[in-house]
N, C-alpha and C positions, 0 to 999 in steps of 0.2 A: 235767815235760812229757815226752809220748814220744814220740821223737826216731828218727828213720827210720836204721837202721843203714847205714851206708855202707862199700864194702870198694874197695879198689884192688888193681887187678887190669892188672900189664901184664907185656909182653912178648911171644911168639910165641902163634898162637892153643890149640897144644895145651897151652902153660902157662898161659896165660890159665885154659882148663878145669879145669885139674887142681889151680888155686890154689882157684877157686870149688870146685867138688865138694869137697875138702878140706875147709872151711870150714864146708862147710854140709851134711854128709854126712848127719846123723843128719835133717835138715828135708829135705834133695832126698826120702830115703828116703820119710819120712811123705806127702810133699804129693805124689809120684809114686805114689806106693797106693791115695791117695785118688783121684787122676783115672782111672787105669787102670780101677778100682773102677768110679765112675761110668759108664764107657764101656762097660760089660756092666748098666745098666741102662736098660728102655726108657723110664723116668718121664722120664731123658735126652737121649736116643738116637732113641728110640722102636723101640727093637731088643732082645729080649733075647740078647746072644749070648753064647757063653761067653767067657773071659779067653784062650784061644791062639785065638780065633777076633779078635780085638780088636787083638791081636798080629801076628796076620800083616799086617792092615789094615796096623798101621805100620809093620811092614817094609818092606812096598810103598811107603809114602810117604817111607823112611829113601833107600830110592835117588834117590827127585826131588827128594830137600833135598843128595843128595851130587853129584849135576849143578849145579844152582843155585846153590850156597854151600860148595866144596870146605874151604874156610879156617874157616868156621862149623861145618862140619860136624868139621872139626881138633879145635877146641874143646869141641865137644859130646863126643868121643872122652875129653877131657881129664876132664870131668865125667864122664863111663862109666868112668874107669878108676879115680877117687879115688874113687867111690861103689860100685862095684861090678853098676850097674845098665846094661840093654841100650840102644844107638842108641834102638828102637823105644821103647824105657819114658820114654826120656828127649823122644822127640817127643811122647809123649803129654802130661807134663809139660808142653812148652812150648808146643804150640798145640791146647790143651785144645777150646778152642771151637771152633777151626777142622775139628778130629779128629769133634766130633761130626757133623757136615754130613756128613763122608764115610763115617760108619756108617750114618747115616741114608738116605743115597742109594743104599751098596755093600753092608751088610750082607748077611745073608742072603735075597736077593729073590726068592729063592720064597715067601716071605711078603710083606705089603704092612706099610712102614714105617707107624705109628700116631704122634700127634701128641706128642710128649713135654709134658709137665704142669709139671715144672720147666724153670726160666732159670734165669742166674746171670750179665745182663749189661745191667743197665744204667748204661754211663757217657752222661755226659755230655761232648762236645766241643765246641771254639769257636776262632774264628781273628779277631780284631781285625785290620784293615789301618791302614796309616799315617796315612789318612784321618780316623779315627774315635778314633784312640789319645792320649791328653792328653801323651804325651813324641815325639809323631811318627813312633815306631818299632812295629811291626808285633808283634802276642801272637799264640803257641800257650793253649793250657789245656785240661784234661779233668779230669773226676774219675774213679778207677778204682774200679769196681762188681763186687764178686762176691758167694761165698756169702761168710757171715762167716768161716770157718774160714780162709778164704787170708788175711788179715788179718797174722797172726803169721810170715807167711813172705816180707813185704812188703821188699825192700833198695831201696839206690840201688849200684848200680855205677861207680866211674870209670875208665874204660879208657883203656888205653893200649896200643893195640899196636904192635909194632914195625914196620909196612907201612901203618898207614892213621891218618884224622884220629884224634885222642883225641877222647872222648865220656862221655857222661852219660848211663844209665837207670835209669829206673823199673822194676823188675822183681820176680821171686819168685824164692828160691830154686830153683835149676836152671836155669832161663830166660833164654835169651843177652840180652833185652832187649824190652821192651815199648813207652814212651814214653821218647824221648832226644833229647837235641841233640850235634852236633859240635862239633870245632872253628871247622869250615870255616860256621859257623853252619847248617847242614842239620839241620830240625827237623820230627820224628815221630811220629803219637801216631795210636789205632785206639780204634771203639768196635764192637762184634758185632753184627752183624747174623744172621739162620735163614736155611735156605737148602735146597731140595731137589736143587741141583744139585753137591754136595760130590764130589770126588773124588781120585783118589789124584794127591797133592800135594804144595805149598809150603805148611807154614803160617806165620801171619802173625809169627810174631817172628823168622823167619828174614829176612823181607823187612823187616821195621823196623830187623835191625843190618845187612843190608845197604844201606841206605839210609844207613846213619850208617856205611857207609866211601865214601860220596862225596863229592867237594868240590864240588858244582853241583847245581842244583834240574832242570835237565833230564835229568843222569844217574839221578838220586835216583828220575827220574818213571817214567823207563824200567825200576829195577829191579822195581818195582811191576808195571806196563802187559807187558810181558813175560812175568810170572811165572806158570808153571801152577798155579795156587791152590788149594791142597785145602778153604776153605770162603770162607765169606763177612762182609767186614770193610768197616765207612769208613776211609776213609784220611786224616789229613789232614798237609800238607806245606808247611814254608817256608823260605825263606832271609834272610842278613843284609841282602837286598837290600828286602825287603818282598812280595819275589813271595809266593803260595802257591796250591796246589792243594787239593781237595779232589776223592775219588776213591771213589766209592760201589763197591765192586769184591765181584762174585760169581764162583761156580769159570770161569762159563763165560762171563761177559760184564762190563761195567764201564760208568762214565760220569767223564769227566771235568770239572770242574766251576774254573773258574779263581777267583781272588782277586781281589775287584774294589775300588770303592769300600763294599760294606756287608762288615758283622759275617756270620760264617755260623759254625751253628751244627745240630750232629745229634745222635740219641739214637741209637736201635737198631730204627727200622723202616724200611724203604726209602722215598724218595720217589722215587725215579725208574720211572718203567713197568716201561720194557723188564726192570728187576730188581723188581720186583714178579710178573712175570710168573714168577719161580723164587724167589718167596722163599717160606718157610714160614708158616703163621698160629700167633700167636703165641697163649697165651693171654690172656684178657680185662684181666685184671689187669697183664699187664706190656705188653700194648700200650696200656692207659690211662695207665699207669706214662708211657713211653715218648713218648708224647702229649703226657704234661703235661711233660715236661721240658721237651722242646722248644720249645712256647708259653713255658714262663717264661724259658728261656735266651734267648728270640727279645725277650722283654720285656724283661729286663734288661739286655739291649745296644741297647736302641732308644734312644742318645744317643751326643753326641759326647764327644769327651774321656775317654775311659776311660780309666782308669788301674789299677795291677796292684792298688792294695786293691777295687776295684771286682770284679775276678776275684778274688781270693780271696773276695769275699762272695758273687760267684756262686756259686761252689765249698760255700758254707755253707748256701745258701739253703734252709730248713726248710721252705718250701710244697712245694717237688716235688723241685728238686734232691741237696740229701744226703740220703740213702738210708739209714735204721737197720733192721736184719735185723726178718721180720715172718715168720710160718709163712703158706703153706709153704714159699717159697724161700730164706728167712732173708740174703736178699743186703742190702750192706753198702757203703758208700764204705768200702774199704780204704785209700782215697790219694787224693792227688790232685798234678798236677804242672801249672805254668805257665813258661814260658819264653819270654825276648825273643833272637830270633837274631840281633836287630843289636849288642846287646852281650855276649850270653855270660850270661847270668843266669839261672839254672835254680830257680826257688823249688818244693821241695818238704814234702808235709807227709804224717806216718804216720796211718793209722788214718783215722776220723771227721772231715773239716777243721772240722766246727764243735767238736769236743772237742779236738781242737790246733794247733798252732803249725804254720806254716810255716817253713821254714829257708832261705837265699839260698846257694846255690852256686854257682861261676863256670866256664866253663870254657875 
């Protein structure tokens, strides 16, 4: 079976970095190459710009992640110093999708941005409430969707740092944290949304581990609702209480969307107007993609009693849901992560979920 590598990482946040970067030196390098790379293509982008022109971009964004997340930003330092690679290279690295909204929008705008031709996102997400759940207690789940090539750079993290709750993500090499739960049961997970309103910004894994250093679903909500956002993500949000949010969030506007009695459940196009109104058109194929997910995710939870093998089959599901790499955009369920925040249970699986295993973690 192949089994999601897991690395523990505690301590203060610059050691925190500088364990990871160490660790994973020779993979941050490659998989920071690769993004950068992309980010000077318009099939991307829809920009062609050069690589110090890509650069500067996130220098400018290095400083509204060093207001934002002083402590993360520690960290990120930690990883710049065991790697040898710059803040900027390393935000590119971590909020890849985010980073393109804001080429798209800031690039070179003496020219008009063109529609970029590849994606590289569709996950799938879902939030079972108490109501609907066969053990009473409230599910997160996503599966994570890229190109295939991020596949191989896929960890699980368990932190622990010396100032905040300990935690669980889902991540890549380099990458402070993607989907995760706390201790404090505070549970996080995004799926990408296009967007013409990107700007120089927050991007979203910065806001997902700081999310997961709080101990409340309304502080958690605020670090979100607050944030200057450099693109555009769903957000979805819960605690060991069974609350949860769901938060369609673009650079420049948001909807917040509460946890009721039904299932909810988003791919990666907007439903709400007012962010329709700034989203990007996607192309045909991955907003059909995108379409169909949703209708089956919306099927497959149209019952009571769910239960976690019920999510992992969603996770499996070969009509629309899991994702095998197809030219041109050769995207991939890379992973997939479900978690209950009222007990601490973090099941994760690498790769393909219908080609593996899930693993139970606690935290």
């Amino acid at each position: 079976m192949n089994r999601i590598r897991v690395v523990n990482l505690p301590g203060a946040p610059y050691d925190i970095g500088y364990a990871h970067g160490e660790r994973f030196r020779d993979e941050i390098h490659h998989f920071t190459e690769e993004r950068v790379r992309l980010c000077s293509s318009p099939e991307w982008t829809g920009r062609q710009l050069p690589r110090e022109a890509v650069i500067a971009l996130a220098e400018a964004c290095v400083t509204e992640h060093q207001a934002y997340a002083p402590d993360l930003m520690e960290e990120l330092q930690g990883i710049a110093d065991a790697t040898g690679l710059s803040l900027a290279e390393l935000v590119i690295n971590n909020g890849f999708t985010d980073f393109i909204d804001t080429i798209y929008n800031l690039g070179d705008i003496t020219i008009p941005a063109r529609a970029p031709t590849l994606v590289a996102d569709n996950c799938t997400a879902f939030m079972v409430p108490e109501s609907r759940s066969a053990t009473g207690q409230a599910y997160f789940g996503q599966t994570w969707d890229m190109h295939a090539s991020a596949t191989p750079y896929v960890i699980l993290i368990r932190g622990e740092p010396d100032d905040a709750p300990s935690f669980l993500t889902f991540t890549v090499t380099g990458c402070v944290g993607m989907i995760g739960m706390n201790s404090a049961g505070i549970t996080v997970g995004v799926n990408n949304l296009m967007a013409t309103d990107g700007q120089i910004g927050v991007t979203w894994p910065f806001v997902v581990r700081k999310i997961l250093q709080q101990d409340n679903l309304d502080d958690a909500l605020q670090c979100l609702t607050d944030a200057k956002l450099a693109g555009a993500h769903n957000y979805m949000l819960m605690d060991g209480r069974g609350r949860g949010y769901e938060v369609e969030a673009m650079s420049s506007r948001h909807h917040v969307r509460k946890l009721a009695d039904e299932t909810i459940s988003h791919t990666n196009h907007c439903l709400i107007q007012k962010n329709l109104d700034v989203a990007r058109d996607r192309p045909p194929a991955s907003q059909n993609s995108s379409e169909n997910r949703l209708r089956r995710a919306d099927e497959l939870l149209a019952r009571d009693d769910i239960s976690i093998d019920d999510l992992m089959a969603l996770t499996r599901d070969d009509v629309a849901i899991c994702t095998r790499p197809q030219p041109p955009n050769h995207v991939e369920s890379c992973g997939a992560a479900i978690m209950s925040p009222a007990t601490g249970d973090f099941w994760s699986v690498w790769g393909i979920p219908a080609d593996n295993e899930y693993e139970r973690f606690t935290i």
